[in-house]
BAVEXBA-415952 format. One line per 3 residues: number of its first residue (from 1); their letters; for each residue z, x, y of N, C-alpha, C. Coordinates in pm, whole numbers, plus 50000, padded with zeros to 5 digits. Last residue first. Layout:
BEGIN
NUM = A = Z X Y Z X Y Z X Y | ...
# end
This chain:
BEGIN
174 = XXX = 23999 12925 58311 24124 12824 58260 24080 12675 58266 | 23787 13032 58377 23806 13086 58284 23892 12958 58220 | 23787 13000 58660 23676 12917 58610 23738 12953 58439
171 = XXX = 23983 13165 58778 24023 13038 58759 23917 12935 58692 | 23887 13422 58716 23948 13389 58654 23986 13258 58658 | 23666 13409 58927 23619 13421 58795 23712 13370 58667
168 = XXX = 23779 13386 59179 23687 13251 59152 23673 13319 59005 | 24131 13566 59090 23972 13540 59149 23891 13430 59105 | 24453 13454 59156 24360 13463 59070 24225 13455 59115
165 = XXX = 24657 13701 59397 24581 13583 59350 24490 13585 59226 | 24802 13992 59274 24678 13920 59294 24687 13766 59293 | 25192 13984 59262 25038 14019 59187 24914 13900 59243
162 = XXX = 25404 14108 59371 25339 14031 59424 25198 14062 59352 | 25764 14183 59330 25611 14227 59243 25534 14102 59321 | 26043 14259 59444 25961 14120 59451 25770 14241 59400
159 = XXX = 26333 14446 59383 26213 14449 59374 26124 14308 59391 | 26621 14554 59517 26594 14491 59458 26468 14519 59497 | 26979 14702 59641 26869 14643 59677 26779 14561 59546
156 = XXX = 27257 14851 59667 27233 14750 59666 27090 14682 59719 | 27302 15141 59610 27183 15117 59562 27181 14922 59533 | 27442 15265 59810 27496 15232 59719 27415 15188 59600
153 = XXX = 27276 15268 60017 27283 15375 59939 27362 15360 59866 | 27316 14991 60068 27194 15039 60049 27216 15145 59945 | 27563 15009 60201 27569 14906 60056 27409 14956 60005
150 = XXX = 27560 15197 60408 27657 15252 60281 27649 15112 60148 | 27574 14948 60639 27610 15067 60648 27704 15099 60491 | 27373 14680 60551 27509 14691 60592 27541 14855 60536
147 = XXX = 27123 14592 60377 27120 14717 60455 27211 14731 60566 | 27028 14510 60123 27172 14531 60171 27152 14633 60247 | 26647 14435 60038 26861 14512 60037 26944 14490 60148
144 = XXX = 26414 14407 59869 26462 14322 59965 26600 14408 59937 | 26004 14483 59868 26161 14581 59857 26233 14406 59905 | 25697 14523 59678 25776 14503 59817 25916 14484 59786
141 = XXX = 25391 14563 59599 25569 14574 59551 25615 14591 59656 | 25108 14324 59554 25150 14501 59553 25357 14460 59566 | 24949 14095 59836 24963 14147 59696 25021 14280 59720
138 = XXX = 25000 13889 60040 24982 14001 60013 25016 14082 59929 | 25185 13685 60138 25051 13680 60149 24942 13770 60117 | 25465 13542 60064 25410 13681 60025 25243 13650 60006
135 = XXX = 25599 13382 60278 25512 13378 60211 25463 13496 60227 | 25982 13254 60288 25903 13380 60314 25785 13356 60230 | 26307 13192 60375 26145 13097 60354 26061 13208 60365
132 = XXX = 26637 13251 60329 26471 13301 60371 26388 13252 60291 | 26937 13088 60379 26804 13106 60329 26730 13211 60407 | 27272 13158 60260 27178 13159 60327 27039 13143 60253
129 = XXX = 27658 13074 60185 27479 13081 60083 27365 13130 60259 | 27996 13257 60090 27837 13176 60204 27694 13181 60119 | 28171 13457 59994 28173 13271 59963 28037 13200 60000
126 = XXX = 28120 13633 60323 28195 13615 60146 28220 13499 60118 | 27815 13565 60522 27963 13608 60461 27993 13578 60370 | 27481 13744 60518 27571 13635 60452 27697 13657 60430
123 = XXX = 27222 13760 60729 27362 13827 60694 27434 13654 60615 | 26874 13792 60656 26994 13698 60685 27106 13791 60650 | 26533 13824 60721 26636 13866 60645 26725 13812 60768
120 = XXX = 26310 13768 60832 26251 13817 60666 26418 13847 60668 | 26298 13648 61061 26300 13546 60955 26283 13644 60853 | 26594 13844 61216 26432 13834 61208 26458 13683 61086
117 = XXX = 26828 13934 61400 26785 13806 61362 26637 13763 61325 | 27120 14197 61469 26974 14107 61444 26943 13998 61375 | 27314 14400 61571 27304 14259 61545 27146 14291 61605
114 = XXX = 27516 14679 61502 27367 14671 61510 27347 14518 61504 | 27701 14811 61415 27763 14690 61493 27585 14600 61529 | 27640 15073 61348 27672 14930 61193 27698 14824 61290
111 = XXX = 27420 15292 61387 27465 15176 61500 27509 15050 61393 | 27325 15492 61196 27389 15538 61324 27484 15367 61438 | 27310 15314 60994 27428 15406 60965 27470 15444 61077
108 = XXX = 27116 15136 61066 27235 15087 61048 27317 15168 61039 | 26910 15325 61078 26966 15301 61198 27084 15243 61117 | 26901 15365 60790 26905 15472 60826 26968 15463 60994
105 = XXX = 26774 15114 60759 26912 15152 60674 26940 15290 60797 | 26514 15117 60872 26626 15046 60929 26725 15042 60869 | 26379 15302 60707 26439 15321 60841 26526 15261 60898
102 = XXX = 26386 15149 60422 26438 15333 60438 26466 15319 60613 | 26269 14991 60489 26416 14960 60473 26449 15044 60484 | 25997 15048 60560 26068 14999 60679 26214 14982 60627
99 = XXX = 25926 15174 60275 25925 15272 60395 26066 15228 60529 | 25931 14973 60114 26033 15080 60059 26038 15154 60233 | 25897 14640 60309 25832 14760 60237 25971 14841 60235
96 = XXX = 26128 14394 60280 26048 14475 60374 25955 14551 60261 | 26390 14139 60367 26287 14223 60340 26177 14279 60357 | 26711 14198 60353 26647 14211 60447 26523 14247 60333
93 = XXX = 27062 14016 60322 26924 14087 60246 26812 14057 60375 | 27404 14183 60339 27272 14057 60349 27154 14125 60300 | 27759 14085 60359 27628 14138 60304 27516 14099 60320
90 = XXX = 28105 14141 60354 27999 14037 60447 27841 14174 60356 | 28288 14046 60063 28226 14191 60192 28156 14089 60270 | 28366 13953 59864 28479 13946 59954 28417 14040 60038
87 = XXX = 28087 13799 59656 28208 13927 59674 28255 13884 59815 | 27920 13630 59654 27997 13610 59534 28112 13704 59590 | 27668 13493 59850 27757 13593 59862 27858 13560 59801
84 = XXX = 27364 13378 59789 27481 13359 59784 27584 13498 59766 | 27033 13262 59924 27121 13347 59863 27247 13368 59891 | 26730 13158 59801 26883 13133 59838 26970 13208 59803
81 = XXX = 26442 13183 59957 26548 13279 59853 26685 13187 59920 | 26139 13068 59842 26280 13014 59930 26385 13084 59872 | 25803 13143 59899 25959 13139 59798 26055 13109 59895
78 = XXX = 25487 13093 59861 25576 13088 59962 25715 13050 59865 | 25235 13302 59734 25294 13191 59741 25422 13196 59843 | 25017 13446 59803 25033 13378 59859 25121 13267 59857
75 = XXX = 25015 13598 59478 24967 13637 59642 24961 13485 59675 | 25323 13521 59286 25180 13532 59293 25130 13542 59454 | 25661 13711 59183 25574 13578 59240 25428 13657 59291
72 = XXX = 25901 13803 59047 25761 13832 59046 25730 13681 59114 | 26222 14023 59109 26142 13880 59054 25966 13911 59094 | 26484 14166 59045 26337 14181 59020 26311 14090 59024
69 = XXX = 26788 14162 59043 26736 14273 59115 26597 14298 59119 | 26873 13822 59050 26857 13924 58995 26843 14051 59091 | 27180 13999 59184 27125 13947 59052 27025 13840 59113
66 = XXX = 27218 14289 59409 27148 14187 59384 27114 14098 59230 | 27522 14499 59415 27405 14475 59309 27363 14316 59403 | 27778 14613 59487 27626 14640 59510 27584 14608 59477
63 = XXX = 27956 14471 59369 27941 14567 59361 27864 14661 59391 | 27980 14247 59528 28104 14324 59567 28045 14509 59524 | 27700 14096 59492 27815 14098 59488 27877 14236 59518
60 = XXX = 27475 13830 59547 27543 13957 59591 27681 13931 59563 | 27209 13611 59402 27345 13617 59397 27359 13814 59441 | 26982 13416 59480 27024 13553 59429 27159 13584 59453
57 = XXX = 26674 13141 59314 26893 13210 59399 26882 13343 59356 | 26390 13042 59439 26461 13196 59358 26579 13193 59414 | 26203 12743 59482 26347 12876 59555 26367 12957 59427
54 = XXX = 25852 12765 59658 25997 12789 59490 26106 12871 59500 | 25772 12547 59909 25832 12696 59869 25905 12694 59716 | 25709 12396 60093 25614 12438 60007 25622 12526 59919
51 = XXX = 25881 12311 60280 25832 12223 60206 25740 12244 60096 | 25922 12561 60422 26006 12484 60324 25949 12439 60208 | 25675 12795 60464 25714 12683 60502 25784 12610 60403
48 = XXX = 25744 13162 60606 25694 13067 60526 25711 12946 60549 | 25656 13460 60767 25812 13286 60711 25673 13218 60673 | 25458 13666 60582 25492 13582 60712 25616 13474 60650
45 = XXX = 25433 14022 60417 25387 13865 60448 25416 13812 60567 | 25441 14301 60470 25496 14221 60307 25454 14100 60320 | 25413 14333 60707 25301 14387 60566 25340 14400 60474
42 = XXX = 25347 14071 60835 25395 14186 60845 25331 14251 60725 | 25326 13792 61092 25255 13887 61024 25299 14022 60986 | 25558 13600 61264 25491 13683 61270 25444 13766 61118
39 = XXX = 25608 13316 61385 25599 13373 61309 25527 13487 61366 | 25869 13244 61753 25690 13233 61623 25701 13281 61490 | 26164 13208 61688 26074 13255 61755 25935 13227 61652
36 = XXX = 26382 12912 61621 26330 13055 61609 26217 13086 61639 | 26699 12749 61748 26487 12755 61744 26452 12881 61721 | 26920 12715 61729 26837 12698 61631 26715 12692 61619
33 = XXX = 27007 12973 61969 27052 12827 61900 26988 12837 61788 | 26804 13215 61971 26854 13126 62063 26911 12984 61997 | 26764 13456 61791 26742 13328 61814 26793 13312 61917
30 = XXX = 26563 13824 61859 26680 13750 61819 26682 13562 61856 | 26372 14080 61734 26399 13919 61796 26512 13849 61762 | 26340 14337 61692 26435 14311 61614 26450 14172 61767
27 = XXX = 26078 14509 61667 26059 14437 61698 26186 14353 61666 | 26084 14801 61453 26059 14705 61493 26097 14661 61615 | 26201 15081 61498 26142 15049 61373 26134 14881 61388
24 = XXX = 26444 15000 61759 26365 15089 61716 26317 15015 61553 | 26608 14843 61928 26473 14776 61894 26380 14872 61811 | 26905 14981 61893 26857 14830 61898 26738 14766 61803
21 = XXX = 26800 15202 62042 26793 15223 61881 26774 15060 61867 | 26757 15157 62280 26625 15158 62228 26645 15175 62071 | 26989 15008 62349 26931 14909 62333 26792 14965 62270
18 = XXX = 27129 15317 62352 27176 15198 62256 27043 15086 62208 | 26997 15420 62574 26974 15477 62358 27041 15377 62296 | 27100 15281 62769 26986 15274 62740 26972 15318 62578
15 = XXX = 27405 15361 62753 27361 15191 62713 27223 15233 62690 | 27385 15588 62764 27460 15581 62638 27400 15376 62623 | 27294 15651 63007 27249 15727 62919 27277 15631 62801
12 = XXX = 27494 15529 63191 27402 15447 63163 27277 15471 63025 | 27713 15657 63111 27684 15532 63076 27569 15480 63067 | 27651 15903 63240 27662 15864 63086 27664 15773 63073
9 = XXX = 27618 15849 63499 27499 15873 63429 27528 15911 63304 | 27886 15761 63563 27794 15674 63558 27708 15722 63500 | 27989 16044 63503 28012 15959 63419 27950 15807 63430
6 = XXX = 27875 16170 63736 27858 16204 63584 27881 16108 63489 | 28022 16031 63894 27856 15997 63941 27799 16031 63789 | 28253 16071 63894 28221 16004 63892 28073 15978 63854
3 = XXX = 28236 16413 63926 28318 16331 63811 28262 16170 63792 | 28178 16408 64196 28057 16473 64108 28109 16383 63997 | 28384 16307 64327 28260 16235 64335 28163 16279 64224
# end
């Protein structure tokens, strides 16, 4: 009986730390079919809206690398990343600040079976395109990677530069 009762209270030990790594360093919402949850506010930006967006393609490949690995867009605009998986791995891009990828890489290592579904990032299989609609509402340098166990520290990631809107001074200038 003791044997037993022990090993229920590992289980249940072992499911609860599961579901709190799960949700740790966010808020990790998942869809339902094809309706996705609200937007939400982060501190790289919010989803964005299609219809309003300049797509940037990025191509992943096999070797780690994001092409490009830098792009620049202006405070508030809204980009449409399309992005295409060139290599034979499953891979995806997640984006964030340097801080929140550093953590949620760091869970992916302890939990790689880890399933999520935010609008700032997509898993893409080998051959596959995906989108993220994303408005960088908020100026300064913000991160996007491969944060599949070991493609990160591989140094599969990349840079988005978000410079100032233009002030009432400078747009009187043009």
């Amino acid at each position: 009986m003791k044997h037993r009762t022990a090993a229920v209270i590992g289980i249940l030990t072992l499911t609860v730390a599961c579901a709190g790594a799960a949700t740790a360093g966010g808020n990790h919402r998942h869809q339902t079919g094809t309706a996705r949850v609200e937007k939400e506010q982060t501190a790289w930006g919010i989803a964005g809206d299609r219809q309003r967006a300049r797509t940037i393609e990025l191509t992943m490949t096999d070797e780690m690398r994001f092409v490009p690995d830098r792009v620049e867009v202006r405070e508030g605009e809204t980009v449409r990343f399309v992005v295409r998986n060139k290599g034979g791995l499953l891979h995806e891009m997640v984006l964030g600040t340097s801080l929140s990828l550093d953590e949620h890489a760091a869970l992916m290592l302890k939990f790689p079976a880890m399933e999520h579904d935010e609008q700032h990032m997509t898993h893409v299989k080998p051959g596959a395109r995906q989108e993220i609609v994303w408005n960088f509402n908020r100026p300064g340098e913000f991160h996007y990677a491969c944060l599949i166990a070991g493609h990160y520290q591989a140094g599969m990631a990349g840079i988005v530069s978000v410079t100032p809107a233009a002030t009432s001074n400078e747009r009187k200038k043009s």
